[in-house]
N, CA, C and O of each residue as an XYZ file, in Angstrom:
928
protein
N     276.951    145.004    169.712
C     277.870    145.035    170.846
C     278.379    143.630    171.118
O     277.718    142.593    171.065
N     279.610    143.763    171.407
C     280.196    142.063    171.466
C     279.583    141.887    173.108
O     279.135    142.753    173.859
N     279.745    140.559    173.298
C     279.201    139.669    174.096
C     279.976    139.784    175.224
O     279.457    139.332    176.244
N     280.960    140.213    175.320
C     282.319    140.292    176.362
C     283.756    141.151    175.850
O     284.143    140.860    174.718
N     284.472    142.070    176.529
C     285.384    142.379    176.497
C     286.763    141.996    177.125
O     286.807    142.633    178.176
N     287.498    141.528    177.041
C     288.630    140.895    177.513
C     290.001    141.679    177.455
O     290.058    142.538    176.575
N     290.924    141.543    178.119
C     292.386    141.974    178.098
C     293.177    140.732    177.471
O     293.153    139.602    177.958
N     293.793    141.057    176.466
C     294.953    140.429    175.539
C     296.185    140.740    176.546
O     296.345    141.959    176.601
N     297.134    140.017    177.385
C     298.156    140.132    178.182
C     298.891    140.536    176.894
O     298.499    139.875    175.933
N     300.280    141.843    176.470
C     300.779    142.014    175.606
C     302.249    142.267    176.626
O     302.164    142.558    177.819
N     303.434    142.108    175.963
C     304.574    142.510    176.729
C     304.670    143.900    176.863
O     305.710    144.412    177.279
N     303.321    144.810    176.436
C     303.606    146.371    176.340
C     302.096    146.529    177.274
O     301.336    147.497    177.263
N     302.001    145.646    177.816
C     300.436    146.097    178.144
C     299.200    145.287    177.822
O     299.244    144.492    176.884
N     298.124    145.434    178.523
C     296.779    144.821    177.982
C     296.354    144.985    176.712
O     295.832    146.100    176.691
N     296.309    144.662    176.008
C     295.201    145.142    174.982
C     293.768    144.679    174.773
O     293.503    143.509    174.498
N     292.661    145.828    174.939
C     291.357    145.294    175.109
C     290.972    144.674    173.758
O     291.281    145.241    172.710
N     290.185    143.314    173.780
C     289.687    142.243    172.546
C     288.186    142.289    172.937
O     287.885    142.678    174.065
N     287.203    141.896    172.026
C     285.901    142.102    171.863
C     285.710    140.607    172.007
O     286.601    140.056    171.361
N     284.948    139.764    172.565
C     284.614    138.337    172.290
C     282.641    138.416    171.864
O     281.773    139.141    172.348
N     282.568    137.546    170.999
C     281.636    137.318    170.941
C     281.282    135.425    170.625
O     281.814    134.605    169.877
N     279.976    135.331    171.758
C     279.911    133.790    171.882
C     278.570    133.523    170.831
O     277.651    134.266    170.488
N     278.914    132.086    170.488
C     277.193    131.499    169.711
C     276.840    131.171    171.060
O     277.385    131.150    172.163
N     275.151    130.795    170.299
C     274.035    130.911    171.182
C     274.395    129.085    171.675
O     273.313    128.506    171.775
N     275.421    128.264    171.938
C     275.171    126.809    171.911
C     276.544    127.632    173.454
O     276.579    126.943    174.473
N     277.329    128.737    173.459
C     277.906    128.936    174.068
C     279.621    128.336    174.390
O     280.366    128.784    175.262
N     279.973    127.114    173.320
C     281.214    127.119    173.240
C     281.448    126.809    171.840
O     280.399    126.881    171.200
N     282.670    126.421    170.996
C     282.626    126.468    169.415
C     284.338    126.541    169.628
O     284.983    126.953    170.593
N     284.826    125.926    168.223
C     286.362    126.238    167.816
C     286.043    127.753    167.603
O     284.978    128.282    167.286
N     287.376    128.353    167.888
C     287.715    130.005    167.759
C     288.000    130.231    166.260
O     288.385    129.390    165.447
N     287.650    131.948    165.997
C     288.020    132.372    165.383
C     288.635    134.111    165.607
O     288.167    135.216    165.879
N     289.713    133.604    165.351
C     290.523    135.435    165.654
C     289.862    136.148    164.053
O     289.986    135.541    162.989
N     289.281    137.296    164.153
C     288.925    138.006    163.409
C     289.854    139.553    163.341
O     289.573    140.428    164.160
N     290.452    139.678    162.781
C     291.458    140.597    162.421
C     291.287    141.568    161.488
O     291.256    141.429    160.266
N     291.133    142.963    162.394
C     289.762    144.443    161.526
C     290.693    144.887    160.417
O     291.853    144.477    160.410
N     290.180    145.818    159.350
C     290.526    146.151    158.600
C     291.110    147.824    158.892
O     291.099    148.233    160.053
N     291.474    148.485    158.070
C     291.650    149.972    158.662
C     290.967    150.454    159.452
O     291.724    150.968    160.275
N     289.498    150.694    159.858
C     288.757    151.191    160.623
C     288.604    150.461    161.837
O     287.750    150.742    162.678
N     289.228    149.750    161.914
C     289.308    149.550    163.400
C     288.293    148.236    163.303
O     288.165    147.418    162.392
N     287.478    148.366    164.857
C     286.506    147.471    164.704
C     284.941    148.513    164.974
O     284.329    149.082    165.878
N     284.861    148.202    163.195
C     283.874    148.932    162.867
C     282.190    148.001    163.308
O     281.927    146.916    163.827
N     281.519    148.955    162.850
C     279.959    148.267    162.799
C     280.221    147.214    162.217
O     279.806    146.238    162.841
N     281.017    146.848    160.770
C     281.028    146.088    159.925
C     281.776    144.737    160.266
O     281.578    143.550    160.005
N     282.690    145.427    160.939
C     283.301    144.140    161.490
C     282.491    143.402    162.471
O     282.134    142.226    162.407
N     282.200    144.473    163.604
C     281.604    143.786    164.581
C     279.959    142.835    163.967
O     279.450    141.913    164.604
N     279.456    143.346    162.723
C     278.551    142.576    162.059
C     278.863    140.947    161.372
O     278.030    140.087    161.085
N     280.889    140.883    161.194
C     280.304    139.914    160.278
C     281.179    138.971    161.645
O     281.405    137.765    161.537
N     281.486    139.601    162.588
C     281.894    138.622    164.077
C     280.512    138.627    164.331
O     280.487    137.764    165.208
N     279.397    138.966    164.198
C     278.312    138.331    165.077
C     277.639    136.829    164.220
O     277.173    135.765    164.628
N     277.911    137.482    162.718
C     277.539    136.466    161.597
C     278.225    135.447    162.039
O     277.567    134.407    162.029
N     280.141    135.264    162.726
C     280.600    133.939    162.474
C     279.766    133.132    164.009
O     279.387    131.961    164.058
N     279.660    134.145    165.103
C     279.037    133.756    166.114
C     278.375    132.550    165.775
O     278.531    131.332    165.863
N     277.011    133.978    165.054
C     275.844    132.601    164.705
C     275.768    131.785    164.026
O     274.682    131.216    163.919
N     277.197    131.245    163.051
C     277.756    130.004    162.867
C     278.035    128.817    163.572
O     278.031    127.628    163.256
N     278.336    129.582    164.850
C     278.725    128.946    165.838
C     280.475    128.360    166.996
O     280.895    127.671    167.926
N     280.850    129.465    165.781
C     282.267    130.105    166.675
C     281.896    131.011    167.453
O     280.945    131.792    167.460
N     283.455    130.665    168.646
C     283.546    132.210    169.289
C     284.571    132.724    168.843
O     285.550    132.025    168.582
N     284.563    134.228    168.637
C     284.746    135.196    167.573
C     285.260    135.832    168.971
O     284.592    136.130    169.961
N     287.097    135.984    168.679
C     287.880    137.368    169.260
C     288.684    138.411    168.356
O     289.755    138.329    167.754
N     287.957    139.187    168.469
C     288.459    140.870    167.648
C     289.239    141.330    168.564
O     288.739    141.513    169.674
N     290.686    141.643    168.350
C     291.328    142.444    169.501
C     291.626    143.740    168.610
O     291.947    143.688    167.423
N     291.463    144.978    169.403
C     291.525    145.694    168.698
C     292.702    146.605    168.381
O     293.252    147.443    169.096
N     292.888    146.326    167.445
C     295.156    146.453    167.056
C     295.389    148.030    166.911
O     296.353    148.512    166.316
N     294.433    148.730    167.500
C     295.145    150.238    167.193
C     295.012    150.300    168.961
O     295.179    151.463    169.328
N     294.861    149.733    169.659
C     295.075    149.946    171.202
C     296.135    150.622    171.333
O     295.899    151.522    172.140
N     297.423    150.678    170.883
C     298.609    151.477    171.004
C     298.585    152.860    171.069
O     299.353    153.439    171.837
N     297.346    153.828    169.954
C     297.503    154.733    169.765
C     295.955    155.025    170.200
O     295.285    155.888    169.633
N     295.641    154.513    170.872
C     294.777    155.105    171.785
C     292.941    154.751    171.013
O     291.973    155.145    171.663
N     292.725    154.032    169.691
C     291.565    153.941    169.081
C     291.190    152.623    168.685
O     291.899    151.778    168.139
N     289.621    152.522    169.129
C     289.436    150.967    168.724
C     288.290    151.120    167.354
O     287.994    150.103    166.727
N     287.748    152.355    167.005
C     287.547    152.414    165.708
C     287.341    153.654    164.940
O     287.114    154.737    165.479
N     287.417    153.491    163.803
C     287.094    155.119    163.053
C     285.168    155.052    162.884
O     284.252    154.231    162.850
N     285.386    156.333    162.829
C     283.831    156.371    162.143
C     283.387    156.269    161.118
O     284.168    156.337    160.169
N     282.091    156.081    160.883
C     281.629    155.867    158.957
C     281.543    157.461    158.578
O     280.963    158.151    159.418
N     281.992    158.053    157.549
C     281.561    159.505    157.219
C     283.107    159.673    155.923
O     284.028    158.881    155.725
N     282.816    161.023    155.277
C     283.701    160.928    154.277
C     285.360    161.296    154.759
O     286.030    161.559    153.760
N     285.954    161.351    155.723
C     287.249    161.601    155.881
C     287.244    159.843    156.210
O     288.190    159.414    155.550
N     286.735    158.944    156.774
C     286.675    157.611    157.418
C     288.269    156.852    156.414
O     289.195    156.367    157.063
N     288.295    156.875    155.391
C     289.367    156.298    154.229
C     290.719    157.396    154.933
O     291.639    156.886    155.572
N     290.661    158.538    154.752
C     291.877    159.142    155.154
C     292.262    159.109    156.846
O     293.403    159.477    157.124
N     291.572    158.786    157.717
C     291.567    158.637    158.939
C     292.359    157.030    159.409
O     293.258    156.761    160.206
N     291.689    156.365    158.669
C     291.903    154.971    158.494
C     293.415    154.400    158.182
O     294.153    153.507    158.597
N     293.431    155.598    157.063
C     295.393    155.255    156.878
C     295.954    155.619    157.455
O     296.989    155.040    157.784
N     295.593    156.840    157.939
C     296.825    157.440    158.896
C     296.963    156.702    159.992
O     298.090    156.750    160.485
N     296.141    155.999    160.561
C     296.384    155.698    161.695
C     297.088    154.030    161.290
O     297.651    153.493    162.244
N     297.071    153.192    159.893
C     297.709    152.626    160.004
C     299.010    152.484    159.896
O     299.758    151.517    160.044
N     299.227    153.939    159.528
C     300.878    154.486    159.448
C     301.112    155.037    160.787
O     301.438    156.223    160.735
N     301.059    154.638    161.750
C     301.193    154.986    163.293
C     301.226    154.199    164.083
O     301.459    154.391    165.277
N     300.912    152.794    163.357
C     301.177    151.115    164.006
C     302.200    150.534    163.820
O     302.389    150.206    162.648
N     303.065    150.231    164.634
C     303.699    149.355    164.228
C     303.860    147.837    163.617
O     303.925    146.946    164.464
N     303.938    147.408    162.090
C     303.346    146.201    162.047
C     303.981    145.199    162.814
O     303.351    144.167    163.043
N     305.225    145.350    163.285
C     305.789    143.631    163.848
C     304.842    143.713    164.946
O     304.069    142.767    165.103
N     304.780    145.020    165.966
C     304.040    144.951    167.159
C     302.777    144.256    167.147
O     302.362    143.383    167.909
N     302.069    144.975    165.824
C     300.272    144.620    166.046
C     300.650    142.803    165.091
O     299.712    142.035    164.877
N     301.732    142.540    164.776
C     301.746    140.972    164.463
C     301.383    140.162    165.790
O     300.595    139.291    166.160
N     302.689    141.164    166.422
C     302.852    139.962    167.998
C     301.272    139.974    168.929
O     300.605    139.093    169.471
N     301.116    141.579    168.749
C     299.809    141.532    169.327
C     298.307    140.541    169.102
O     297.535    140.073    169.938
N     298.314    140.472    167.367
C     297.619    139.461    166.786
C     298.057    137.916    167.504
O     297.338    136.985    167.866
N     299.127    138.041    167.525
C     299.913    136.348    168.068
C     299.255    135.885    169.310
O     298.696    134.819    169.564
N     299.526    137.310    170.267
C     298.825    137.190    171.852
C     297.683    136.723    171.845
O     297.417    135.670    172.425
N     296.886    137.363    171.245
C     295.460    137.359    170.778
C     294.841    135.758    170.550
O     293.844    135.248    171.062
N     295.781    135.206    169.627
C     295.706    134.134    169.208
C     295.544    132.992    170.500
O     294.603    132.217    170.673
N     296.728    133.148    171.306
C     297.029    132.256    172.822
C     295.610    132.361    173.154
O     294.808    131.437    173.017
N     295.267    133.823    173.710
C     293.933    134.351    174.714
C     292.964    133.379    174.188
O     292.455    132.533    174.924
N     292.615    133.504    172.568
C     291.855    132.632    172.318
C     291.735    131.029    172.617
O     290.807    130.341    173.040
N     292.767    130.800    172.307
C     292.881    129.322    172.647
C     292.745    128.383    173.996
O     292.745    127.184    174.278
N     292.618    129.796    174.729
C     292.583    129.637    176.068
C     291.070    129.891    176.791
O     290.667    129.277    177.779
N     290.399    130.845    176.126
C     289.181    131.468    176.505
C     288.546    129.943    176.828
O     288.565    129.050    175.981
N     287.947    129.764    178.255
C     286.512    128.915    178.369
C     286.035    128.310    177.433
O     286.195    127.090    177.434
N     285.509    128.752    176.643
C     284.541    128.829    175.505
C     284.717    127.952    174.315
O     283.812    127.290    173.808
N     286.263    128.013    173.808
C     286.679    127.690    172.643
C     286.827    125.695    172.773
O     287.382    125.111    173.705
N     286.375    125.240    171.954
C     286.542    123.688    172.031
C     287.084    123.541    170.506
O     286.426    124.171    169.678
N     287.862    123.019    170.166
C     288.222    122.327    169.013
C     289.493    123.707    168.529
O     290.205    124.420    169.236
N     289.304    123.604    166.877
C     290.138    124.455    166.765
C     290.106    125.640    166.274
O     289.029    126.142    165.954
N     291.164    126.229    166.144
C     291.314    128.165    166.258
C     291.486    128.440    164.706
O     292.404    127.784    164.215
N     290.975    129.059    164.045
C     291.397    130.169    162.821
C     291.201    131.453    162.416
O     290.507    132.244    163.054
N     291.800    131.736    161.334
C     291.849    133.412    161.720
C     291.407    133.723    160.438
O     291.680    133.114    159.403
N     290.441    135.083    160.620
C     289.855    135.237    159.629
C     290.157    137.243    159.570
O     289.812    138.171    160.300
N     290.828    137.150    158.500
C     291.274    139.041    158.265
C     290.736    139.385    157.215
O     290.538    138.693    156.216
N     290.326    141.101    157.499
C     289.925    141.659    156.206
C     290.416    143.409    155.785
O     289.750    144.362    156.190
N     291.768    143.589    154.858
C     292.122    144.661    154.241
C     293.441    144.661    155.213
O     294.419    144.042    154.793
N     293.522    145.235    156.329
C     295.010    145.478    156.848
C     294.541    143.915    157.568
O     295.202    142.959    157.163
N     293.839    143.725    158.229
C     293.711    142.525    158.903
C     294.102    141.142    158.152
O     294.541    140.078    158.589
N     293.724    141.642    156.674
C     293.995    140.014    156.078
C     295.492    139.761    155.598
O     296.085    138.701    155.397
N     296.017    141.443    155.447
C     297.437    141.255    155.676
C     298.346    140.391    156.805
O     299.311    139.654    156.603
N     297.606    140.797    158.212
C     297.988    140.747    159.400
C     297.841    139.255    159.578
O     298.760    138.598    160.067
N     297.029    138.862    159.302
C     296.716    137.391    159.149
C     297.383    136.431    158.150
O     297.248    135.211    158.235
N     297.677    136.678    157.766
C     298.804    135.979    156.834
C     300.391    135.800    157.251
O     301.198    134.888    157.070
N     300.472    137.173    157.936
C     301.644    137.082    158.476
C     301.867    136.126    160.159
O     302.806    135.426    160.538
N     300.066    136.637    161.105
C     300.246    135.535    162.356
C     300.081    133.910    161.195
O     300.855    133.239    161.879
N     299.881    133.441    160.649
C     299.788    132.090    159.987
C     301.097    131.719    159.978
O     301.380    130.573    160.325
N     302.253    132.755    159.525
C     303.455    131.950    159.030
C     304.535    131.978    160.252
O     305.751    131.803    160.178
N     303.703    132.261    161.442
C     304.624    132.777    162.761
C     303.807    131.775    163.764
O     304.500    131.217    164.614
N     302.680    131.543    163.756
C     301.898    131.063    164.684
C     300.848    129.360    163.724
O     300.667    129.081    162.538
N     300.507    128.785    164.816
C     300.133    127.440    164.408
C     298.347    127.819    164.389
O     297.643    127.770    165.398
N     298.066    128.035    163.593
C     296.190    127.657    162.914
C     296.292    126.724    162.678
O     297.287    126.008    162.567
N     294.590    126.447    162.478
C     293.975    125.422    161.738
C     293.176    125.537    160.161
O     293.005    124.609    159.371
N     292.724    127.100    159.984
C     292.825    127.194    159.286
C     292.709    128.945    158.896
O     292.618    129.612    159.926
N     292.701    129.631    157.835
C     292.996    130.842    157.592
C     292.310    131.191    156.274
O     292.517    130.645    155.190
N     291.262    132.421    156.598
C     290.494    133.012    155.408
C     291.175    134.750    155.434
O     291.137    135.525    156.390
N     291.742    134.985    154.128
C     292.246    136.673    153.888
C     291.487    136.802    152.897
O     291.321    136.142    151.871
N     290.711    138.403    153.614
C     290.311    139.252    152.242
C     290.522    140.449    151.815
O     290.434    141.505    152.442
N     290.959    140.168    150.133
C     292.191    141.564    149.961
C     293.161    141.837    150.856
O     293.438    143.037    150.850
N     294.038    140.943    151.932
C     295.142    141.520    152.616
C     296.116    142.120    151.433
O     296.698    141.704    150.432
N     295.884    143.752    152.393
C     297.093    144.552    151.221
C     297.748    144.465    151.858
O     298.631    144.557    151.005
N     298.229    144.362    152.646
C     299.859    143.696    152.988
C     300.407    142.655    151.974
O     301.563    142.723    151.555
N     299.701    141.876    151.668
C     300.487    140.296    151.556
C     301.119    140.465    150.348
O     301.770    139.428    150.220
N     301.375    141.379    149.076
C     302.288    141.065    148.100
C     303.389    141.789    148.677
O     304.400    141.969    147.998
N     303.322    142.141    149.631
C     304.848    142.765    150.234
C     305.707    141.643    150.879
O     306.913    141.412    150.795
N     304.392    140.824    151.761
C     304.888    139.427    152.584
C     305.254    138.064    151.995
O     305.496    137.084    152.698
N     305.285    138.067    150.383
C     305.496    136.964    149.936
C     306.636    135.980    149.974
O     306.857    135.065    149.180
N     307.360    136.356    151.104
C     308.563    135.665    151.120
C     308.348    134.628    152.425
O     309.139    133.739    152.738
N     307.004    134.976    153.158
C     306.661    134.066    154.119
C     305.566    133.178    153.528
O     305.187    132.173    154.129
N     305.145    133.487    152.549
C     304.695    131.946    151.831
C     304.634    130.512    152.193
O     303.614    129.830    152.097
N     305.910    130.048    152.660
C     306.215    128.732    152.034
C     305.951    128.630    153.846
O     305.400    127.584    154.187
N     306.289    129.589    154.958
C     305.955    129.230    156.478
C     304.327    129.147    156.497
O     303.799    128.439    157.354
N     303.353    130.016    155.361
C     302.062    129.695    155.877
C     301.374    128.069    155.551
O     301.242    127.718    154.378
N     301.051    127.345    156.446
C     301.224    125.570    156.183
C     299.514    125.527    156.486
O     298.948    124.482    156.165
N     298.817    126.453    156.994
C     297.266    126.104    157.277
C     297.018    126.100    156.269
O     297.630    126.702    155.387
N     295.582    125.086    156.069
C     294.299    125.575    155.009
C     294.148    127.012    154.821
O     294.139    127.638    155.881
N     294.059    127.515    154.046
C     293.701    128.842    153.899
C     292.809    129.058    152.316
O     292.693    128.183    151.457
N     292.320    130.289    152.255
C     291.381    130.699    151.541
C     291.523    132.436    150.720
O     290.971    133.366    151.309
N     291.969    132.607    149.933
C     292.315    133.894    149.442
C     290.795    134.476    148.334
O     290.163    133.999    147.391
N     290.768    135.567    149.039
C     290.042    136.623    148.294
C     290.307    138.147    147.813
O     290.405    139.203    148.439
N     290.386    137.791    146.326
C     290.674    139.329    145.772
C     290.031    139.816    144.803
O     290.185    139.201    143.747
N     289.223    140.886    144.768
C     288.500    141.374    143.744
C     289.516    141.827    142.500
O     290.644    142.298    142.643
N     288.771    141.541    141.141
C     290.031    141.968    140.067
C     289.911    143.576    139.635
O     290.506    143.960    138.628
N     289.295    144.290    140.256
C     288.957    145.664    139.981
C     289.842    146.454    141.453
O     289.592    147.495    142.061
N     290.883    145.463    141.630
C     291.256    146.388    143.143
C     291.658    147.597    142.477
O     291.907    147.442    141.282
N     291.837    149.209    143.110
C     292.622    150.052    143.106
C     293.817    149.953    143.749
O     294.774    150.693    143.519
N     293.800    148.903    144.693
C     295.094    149.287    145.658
C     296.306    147.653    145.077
O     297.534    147.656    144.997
N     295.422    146.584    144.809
C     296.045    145.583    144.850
C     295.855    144.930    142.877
O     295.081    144.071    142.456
N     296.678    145.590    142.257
C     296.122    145.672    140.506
C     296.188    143.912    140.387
O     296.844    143.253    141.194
N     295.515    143.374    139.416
C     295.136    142.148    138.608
C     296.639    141.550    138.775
O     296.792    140.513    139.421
N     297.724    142.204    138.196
C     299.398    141.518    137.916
C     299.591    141.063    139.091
O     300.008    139.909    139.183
N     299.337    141.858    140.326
C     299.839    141.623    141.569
C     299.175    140.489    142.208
O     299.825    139.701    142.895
N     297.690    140.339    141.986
C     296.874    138.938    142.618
C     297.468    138.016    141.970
O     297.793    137.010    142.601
N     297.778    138.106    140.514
C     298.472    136.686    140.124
C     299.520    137.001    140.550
O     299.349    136.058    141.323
N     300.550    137.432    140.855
C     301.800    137.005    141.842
C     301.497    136.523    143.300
O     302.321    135.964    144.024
N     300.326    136.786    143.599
C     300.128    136.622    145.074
C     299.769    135.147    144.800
O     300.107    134.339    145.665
N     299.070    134.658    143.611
C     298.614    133.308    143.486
C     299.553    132.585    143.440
O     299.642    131.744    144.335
N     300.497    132.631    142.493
C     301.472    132.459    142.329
C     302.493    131.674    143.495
O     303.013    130.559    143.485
N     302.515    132.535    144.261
C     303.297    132.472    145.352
C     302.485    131.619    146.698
O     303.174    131.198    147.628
N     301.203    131.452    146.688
C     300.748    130.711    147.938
C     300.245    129.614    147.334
O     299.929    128.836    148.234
N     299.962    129.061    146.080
C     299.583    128.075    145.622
C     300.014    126.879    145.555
O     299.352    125.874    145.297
N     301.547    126.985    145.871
C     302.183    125.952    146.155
C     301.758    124.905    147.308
O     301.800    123.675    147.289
N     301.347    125.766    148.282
C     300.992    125.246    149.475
C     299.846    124.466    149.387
O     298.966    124.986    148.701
N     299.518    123.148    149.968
C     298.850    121.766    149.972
C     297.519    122.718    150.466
O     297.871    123.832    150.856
N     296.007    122.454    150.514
C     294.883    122.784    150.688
C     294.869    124.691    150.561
O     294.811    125.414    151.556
N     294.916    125.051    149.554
C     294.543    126.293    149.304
C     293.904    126.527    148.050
O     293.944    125.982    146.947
N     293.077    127.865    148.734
C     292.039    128.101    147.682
C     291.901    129.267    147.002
O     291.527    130.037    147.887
N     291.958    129.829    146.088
C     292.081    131.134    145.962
C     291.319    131.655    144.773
O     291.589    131.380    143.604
N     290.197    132.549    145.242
C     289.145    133.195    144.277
C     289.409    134.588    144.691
O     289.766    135.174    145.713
N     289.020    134.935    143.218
C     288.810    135.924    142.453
C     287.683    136.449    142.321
O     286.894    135.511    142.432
N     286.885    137.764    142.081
C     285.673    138.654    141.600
C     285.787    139.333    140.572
O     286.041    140.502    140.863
N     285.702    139.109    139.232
C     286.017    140.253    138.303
C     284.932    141.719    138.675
O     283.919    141.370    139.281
N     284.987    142.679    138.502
C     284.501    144.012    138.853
C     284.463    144.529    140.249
O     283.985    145.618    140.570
N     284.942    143.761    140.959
C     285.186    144.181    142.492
C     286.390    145.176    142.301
O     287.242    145.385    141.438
N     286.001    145.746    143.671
C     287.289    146.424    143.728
C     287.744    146.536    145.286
O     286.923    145.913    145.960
N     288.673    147.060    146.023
C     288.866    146.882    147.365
C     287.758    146.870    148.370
O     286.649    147.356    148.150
N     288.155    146.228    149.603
C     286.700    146.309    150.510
C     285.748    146.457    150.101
O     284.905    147.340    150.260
N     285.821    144.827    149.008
C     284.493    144.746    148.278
C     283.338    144.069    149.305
O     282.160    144.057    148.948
N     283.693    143.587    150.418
C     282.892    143.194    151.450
C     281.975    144.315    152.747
O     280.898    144.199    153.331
N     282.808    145.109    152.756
C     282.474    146.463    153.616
C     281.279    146.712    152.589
O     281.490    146.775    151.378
N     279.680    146.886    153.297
C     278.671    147.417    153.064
C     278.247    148.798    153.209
O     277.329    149.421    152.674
N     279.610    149.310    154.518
C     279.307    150.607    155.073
C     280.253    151.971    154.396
O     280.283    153.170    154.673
N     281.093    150.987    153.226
C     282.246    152.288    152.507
C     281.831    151.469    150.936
O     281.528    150.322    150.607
N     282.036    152.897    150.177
C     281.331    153.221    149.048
C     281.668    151.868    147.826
O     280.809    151.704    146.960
N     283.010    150.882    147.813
C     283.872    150.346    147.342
C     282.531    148.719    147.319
O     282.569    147.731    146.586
N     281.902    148.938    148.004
C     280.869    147.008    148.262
C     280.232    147.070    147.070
O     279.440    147.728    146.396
N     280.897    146.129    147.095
C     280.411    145.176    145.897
C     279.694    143.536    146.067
O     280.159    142.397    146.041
N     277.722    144.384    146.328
C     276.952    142.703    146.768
C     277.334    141.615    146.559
O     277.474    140.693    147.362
N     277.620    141.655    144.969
C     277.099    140.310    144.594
C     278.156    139.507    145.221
O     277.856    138.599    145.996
N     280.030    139.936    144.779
C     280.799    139.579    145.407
C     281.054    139.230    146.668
O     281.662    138.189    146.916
N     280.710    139.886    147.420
C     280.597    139.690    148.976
C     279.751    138.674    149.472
O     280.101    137.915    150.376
N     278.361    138.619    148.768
C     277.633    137.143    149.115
C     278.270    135.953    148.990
O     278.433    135.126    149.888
N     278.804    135.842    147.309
C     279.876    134.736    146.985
C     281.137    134.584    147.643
O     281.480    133.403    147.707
N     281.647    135.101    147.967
C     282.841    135.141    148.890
C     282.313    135.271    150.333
O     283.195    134.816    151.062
N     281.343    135.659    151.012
C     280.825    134.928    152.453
C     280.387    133.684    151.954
O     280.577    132.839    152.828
N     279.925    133.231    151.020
C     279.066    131.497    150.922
C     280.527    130.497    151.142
O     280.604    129.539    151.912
N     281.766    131.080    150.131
C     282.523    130.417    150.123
C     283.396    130.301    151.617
O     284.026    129.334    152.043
N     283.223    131.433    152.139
C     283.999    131.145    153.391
C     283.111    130.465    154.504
O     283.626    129.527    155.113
N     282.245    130.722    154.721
C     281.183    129.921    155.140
C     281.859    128.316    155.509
O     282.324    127.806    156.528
N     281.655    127.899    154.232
C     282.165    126.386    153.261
C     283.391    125.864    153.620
O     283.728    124.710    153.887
N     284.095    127.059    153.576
C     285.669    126.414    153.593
C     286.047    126.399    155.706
O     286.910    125.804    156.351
N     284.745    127.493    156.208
C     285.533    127.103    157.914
C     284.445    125.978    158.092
O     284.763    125.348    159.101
N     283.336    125.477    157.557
C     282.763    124.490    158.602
C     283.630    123.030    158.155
O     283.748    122.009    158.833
N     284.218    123.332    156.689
C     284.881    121.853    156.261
C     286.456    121.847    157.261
O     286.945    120.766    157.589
N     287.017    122.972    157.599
C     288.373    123.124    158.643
C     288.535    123.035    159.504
O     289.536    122.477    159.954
N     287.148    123.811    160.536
C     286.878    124.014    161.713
C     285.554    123.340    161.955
O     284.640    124.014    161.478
N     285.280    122.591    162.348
C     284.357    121.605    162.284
C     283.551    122.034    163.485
O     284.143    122.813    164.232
N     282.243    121.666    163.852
C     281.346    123.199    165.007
C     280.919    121.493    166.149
O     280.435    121.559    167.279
N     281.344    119.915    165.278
C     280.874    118.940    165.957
C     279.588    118.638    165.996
O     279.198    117.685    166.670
């Protein structure tokens, strides 16, 4: 259970965000941005992980529009998951992510600086608040959005950190190297790969996790926010 619930001021309304604080009680922010299921166990597990890093961790939860802040684990969970991201609007849940972003920067809590960390629709979503909004720095994993978004590339200017398994079903091998391709230009970026992964190779709670990957790609992100976001 997060540590606090908050209202995201949106031009359509509140939208309720999850905060969760480290145990030192203030820290640079991190916007954590859910994947299809909302904000699952899984999410809310690896916001407690950045917690006890020592960020504070705001999840806002981007299906507020249509009335759900997460799906359940069980076998329709994948078909539930899409539909409802075909019922979002993405510019909206961008701006909403954007709001999100302010709230954070603003929360009590937060000292130093803000980054955003997305995973599957989230790391899409996050790529896109980067090239609209000012971070410090930015970790995506598997955003399937982003070979659609490659034309905002050259606006994303944070540190950032790309993760894609080479076994995606949704995001094939040709397409990560275009995605490399296309953000590599940009000064401090990093971008790994998993051969035998395949989507939401990080999700422990849907059938697709892939350990070994997911350890190596949490060590590395780990690495890359305490060298960005510095805890002081």
């Amino acid at each position: 259970m997060a540590d606090q619930t908050v209202p995201v001021v949106t031009a359509d309304g509140d939208m309720p965000a999850q905060v969760w604080l480290p145990e030192a009680g203030t820290g640079p922010g991190i916007l954590l941005l859910q994947e299809i299921f909302g904000i699952s166990d899984y999410v809310a597990a690896r916001a407690r992980d950045l917690a006890g890093l020592g960020y504070v961790v705001l999840a806002p939860e981007l299906f507020w529009r249509v009335g759900v802040t997460r799906v359940e684990s069980g076998p329709q969970m994948l078909d539930e998951g899409l539909a409802l991201v075909q019922q979002v609007d993405w510019d909206s849940a961008v701006q909403d992510s954007v709001a999100a972003l302010g709230a954070l920067r603003d929360h009590p809590a937060v000292r130093g600086g803000v980054g955003l960390v997305g995973f599957c629709y989230g790391g899409g979503v996050a790529f896109n608040v980067a090239a609209v909004a000012d971070v410090d720095a930015m970790v995506t994993y598997y955003g399937s959005a982003i070979p659609g978004l490659l034309e905002l590339a050259p606006e994303v200017r944070a540190p950032a950190l790309y993760h894609f398994g080479l076994a995606d079903g949704y995001i094939d091998a040709g397409t990560v190297e275009r995605v490399r391709a296309s953000v590599t230009g940009q000064p401090d970026v990093s971008f790994e790969t998993y051969p035998g992964a395949d989507h939401a190779f990080d999700n422990p709670d849907f059938a697709l996790h892939h350990p070994e990957a997911s350890a190596r790609a949490w060590e590395r992100t780990t690495e890359f926010l305490a060298a960005r976001l510095p805890l002081g």
